[in-house]
Every structure is written in structure tokens, then in C-alpha cells.
C-alpha positions as CSV (number, residue, x, y, z in Angstrom):
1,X,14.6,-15.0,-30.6
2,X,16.9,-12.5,-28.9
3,X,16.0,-11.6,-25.1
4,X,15.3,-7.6,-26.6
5,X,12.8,-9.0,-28.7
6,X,10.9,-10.9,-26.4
7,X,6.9,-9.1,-25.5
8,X,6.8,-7.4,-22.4
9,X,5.3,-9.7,-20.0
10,X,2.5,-8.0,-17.3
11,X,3.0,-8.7,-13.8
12,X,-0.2,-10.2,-12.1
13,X,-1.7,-9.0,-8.7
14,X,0.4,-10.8,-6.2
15,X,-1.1,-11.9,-2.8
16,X,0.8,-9.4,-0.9
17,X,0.2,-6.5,-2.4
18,X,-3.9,-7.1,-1.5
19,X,-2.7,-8.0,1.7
20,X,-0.3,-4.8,2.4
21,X,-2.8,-2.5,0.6
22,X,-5.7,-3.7,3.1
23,X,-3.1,-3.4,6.1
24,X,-2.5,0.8,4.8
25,X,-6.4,1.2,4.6
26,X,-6.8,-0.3,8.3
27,X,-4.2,1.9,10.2
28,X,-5.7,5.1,7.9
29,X,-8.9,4.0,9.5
30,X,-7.2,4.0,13.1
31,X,-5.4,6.9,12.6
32,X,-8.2,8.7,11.2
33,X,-10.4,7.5,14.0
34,X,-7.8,8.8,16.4
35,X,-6.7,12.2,15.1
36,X,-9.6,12.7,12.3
37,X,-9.8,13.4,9.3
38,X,-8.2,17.0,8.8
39,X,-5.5,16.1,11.4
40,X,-4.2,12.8,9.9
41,X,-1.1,13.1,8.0
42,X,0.0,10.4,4.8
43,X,3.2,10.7,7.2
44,X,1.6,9.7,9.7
45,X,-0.4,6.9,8.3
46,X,3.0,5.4,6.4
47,X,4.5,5.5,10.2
48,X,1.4,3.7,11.4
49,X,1.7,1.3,8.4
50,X,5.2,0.3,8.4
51,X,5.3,-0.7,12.0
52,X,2.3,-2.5,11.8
């Protein structure tokens, strides 16, 4: 069987993509805590995220 002919294989839910999606919910949650909700930014909360 040629490799273009091959079923396209589905990717499970890996360990660290729970784990990085819980740690972007937790500093929304402190950011939102801090500036509220109309004042938080995504910006903001990505910042927050990636040095966290």
C-alpha cells in the first residue's frame, strides 16, 4: 500500500494539551479577577498564559 493511500489517522487528546488548556483557564480567572471582566483582554490573558 502506497504511503498516499494510507487512512488518515486521528490524533488523540494528548496530556498536555488538558494540562495547557486548564493553565489558560486559570490565569483568565486571575486576570479576570484582577481587571474584570469587560477590562480583560485575550492579549492580555495569552501574556499571562505564556509566562506562566
Amino acid at each position: 500500500m502506497d504511503v498516499s493511500e494510507e487512512p488518515a489517522r486521528r490524533r488523540g487528546p494528548y496530556a498536555k494539551s488538558a494540562e495547557r488548556r486548564q493553565q489558560i483557564v486559570d490565569e483568565a480567572y486571575c486576570v479576570f479577577a484582577t481587571r474584570g471582566y469587560h477590562g480583560s483582554s485575550l492579549r492580555e490573558i495569552a501574556a499571562a498564559a505564556a509566562s506562566g
